[in-house]
C-alpha positions as CSV (number, residue, x, y, z in Angstrom):
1,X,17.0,-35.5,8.6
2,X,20.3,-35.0,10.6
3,X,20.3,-32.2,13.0
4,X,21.6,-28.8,12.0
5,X,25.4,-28.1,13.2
6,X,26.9,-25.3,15.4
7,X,27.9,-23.4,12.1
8,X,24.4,-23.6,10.7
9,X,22.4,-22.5,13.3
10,X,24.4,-19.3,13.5
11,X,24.2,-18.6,9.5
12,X,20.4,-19.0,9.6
13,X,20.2,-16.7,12.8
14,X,22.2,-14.6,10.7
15,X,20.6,-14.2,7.4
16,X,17.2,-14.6,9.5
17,X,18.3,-11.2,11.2
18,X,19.0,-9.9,8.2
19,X,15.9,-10.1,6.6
20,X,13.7,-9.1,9.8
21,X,14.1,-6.8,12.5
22,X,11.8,-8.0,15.5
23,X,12.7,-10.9,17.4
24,X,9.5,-13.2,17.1
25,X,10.1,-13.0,12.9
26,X,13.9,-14.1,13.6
27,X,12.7,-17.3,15.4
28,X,9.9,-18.2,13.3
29,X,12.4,-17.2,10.3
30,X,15.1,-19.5,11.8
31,X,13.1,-22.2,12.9
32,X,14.7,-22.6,15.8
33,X,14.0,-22.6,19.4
34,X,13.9,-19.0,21.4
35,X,17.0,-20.1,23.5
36,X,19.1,-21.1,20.3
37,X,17.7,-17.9,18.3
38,X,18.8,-15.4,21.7
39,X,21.6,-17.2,22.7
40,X,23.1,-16.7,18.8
41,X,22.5,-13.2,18.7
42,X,23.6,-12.4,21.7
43,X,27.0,-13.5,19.8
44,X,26.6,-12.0,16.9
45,X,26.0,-8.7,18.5
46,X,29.1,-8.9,20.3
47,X,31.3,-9.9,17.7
48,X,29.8,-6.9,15.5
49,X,27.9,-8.9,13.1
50,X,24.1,-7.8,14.1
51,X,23.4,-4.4,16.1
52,X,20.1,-3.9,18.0
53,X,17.8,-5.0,20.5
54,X,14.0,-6.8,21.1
55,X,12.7,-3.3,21.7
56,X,14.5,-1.6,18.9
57,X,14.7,-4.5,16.2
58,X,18.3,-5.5,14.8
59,X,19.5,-5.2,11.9
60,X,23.2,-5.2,10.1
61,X,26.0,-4.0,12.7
62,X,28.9,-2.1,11.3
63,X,31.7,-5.7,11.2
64,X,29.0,-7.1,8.6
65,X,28.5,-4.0,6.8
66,X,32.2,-3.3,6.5
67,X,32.7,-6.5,4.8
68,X,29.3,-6.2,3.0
69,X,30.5,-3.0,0.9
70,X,33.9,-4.6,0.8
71,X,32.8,-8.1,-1.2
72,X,30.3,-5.8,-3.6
73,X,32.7,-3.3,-4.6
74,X,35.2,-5.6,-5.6
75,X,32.7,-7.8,-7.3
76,X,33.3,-8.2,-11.2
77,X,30.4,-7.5,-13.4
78,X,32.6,-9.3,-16.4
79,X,32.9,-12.8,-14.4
80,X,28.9,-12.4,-12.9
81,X,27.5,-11.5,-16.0
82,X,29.3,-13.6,-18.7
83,X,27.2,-17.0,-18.0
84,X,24.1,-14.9,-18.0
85,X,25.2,-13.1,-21.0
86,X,26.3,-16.3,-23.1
87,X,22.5,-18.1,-22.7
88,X,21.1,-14.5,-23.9
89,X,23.2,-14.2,-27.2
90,X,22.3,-18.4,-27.7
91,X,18.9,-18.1,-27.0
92,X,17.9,-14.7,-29.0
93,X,20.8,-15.5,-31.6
94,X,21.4,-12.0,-31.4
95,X,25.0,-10.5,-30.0
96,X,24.2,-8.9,-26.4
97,X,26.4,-6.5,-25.1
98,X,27.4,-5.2,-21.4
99,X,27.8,-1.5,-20.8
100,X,29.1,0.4,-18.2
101,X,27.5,3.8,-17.5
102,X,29.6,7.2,-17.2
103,X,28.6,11.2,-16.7
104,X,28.2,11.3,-20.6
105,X,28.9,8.4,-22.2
106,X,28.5,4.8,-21.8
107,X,31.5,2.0,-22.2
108,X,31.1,-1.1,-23.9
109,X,32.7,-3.3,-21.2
110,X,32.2,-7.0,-23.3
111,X,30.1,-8.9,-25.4
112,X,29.0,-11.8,-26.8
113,X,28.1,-12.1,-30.2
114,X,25.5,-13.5,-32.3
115,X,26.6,-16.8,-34.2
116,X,24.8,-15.9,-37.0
117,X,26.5,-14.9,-40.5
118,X,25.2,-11.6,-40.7
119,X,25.6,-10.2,-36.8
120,X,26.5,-6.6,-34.9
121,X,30.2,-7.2,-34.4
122,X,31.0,-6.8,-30.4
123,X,31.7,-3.2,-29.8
124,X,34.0,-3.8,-26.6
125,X,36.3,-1.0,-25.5
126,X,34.0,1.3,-27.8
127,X,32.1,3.7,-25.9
128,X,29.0,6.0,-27.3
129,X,27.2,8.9,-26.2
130,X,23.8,8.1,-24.1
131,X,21.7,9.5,-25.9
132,X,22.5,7.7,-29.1
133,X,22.2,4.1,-27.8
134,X,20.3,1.6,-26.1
135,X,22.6,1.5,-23.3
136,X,22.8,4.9,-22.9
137,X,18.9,5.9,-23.0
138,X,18.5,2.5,-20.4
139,X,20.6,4.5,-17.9
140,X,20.0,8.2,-18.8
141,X,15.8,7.0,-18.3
142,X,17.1,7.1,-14.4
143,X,18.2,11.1,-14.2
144,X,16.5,13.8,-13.5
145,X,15.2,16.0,-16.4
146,X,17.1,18.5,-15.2
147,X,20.2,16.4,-15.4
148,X,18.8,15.2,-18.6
149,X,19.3,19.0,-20.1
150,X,22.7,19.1,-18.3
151,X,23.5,16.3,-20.2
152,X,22.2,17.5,-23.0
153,X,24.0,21.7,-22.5
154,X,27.4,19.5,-22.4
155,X,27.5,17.2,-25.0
156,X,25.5,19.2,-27.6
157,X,23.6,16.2,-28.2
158,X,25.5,15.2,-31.9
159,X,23.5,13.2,-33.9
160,X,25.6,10.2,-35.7
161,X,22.5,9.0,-37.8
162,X,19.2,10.8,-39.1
163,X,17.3,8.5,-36.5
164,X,19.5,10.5,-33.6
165,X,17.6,12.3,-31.2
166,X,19.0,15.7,-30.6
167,X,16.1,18.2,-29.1
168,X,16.4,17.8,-25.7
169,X,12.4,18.2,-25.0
170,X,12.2,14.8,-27.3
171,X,14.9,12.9,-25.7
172,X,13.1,13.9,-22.3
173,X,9.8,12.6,-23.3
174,X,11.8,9.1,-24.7
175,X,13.0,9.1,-21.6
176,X,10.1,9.0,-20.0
177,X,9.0,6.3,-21.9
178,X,11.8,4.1,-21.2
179,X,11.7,4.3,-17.4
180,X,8.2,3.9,-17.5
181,X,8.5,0.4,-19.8
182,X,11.4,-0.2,-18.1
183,X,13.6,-0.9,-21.7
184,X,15.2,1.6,-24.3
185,X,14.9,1.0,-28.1
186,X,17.5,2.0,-30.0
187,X,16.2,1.7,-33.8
188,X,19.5,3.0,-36.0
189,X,20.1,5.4,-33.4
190,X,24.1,4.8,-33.1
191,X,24.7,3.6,-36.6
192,X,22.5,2.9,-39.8
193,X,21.4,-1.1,-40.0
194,X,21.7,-1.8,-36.4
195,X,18.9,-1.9,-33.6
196,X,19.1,-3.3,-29.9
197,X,17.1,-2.9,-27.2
198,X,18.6,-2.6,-24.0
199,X,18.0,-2.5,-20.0
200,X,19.1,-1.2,-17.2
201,X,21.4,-2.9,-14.4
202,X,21.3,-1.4,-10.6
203,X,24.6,-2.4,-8.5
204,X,24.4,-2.4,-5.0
205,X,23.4,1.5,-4.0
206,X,20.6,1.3,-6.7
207,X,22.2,3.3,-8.9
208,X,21.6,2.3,-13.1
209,X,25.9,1.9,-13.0
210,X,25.6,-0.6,-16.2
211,X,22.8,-2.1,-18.7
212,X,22.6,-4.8,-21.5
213,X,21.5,-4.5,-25.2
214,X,20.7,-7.4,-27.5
215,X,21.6,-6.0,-30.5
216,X,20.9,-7.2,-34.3
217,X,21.0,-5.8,-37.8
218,X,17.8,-4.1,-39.6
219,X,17.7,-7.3,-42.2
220,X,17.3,-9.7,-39.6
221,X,15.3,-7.5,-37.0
222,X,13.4,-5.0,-39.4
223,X,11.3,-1.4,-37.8
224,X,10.4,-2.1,-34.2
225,X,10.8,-6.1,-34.2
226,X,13.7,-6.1,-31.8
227,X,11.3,-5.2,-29.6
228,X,9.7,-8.6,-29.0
229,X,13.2,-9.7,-26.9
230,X,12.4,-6.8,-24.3
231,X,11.1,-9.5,-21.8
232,X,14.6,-11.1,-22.2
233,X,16.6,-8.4,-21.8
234,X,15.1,-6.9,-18.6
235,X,14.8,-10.1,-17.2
236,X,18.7,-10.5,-17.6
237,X,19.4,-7.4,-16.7
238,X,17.8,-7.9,-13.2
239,X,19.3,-10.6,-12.6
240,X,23.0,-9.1,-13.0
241,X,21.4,-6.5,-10.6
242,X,20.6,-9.2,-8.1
243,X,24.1,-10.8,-8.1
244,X,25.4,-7.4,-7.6
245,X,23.7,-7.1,-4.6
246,X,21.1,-4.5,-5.6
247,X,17.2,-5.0,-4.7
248,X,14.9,-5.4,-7.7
């Protein structure tokens, strides 16, 4: 094995400060000697990159954390989660869409669609209420109930099919269900023939700022059977979350 260069040494002191904040877990993290691992952060310190001390631990200084929130704000949840999307929509056959979360509705932001014959047409540059869809429901799970009947106060709660929840004491107790299983169902909720079922995406403050749906027609995916690709879609979901930074 060739010996580690100049360059690597200080990225794994870097990321090993990163993830630990004593000084014994940075060397053994590191793997390298105490010398090396002191000497490095010594430099990193200095040039901004790592703030703290053996007695106090270290942890990010404000140069890396400038650039940090920099990189993840600019990042583009289209271009991260279009590979991850495209396996999704192969693998269930059914169209999966990306939505992006707002104070009352949520914005279809792309999708990919099912190759089937008989498929839910992408719905990007649409945008629904939350409490009608998948998407919606997936990120709404995350408020308060007290921001839940805000929600609710504003919008009126409109109902676009019979399936529609619009008593606010029954979407809160959906809700509840949702955060707790950690998918919505949304069985011809938004529009007769169509179900999904959808999951939550965290960006980099935590915050439920988008989610994904698998979506597929009522022939194909009768009652509750959509349900069975729940696995899928949080697992998808979370991973979009990790690439954005966030901390599942």
């Amino acid at each position: 094995m060739r010996p580690q260069t100049a360059s690597e040494k200080t990225l794994a002191v870097l990321e090993a400060a990163l993830m630990n904040s004593r000084f014994t877990d940075i060397v053994e993290a590191a793997q390298l000697p105490k010398s090396t691992v002191h000497r490095i952060l010594a430099m990193l310190i200095s040039s901004g990159f790592i703030t703290g001390d053996a007695d106090r631990g270290f942890r990010a200084g404000r140069r890396f954390t400038l650039l940090a929130g920099h990189t993840l704000s600019t990042l583009d949840i289209v271009a991260l989660a279009e590979p991850i999307v495209s396996e999704l929509a192969a693998s269930t056959q059914c169209t999966v869409h990306i939505g992006e979360a707002g104070a009352d509705e949520v914005a279809f932001v792309f999708a990919t669609e099912s190759q089937r014959p008989y498929r839910v047409r992408s719905r990007a540059g649409r945008s629904a209420w939350l409490h009608s869809t998948g998407l919606g429901k997936a990120v709404l799970a995350h408020r308060s109930p007290a921001e839940v009947k805000d929600y609710a106060e504003q919008t009126g709660l409109p109902a676009l099919t019979k399936a529609t929840l619009t008593e606010v004491d029954s979407l809160v107790a959906e809700l509840e269900q949702v955060q707790s299983r950690g998918y919505a169902l949304d069985l011809e909720e938004h529009e007769v023939g169509t179900v999904c079922v959808s999951a939550p995406i965290f960006n980099h403050r935590g915050e439920p700022a988008y989610s994904l749906s698998i979506s597929s027609l009522v022939v194909t995916h009768p009652d509750d059977s959509i349900e069975r690709f729940a696995p899928s879609a949080v697992a998808a979901a979370a991973e979009i979350s990790e690439l954005l930074g966030a901390r599942i």
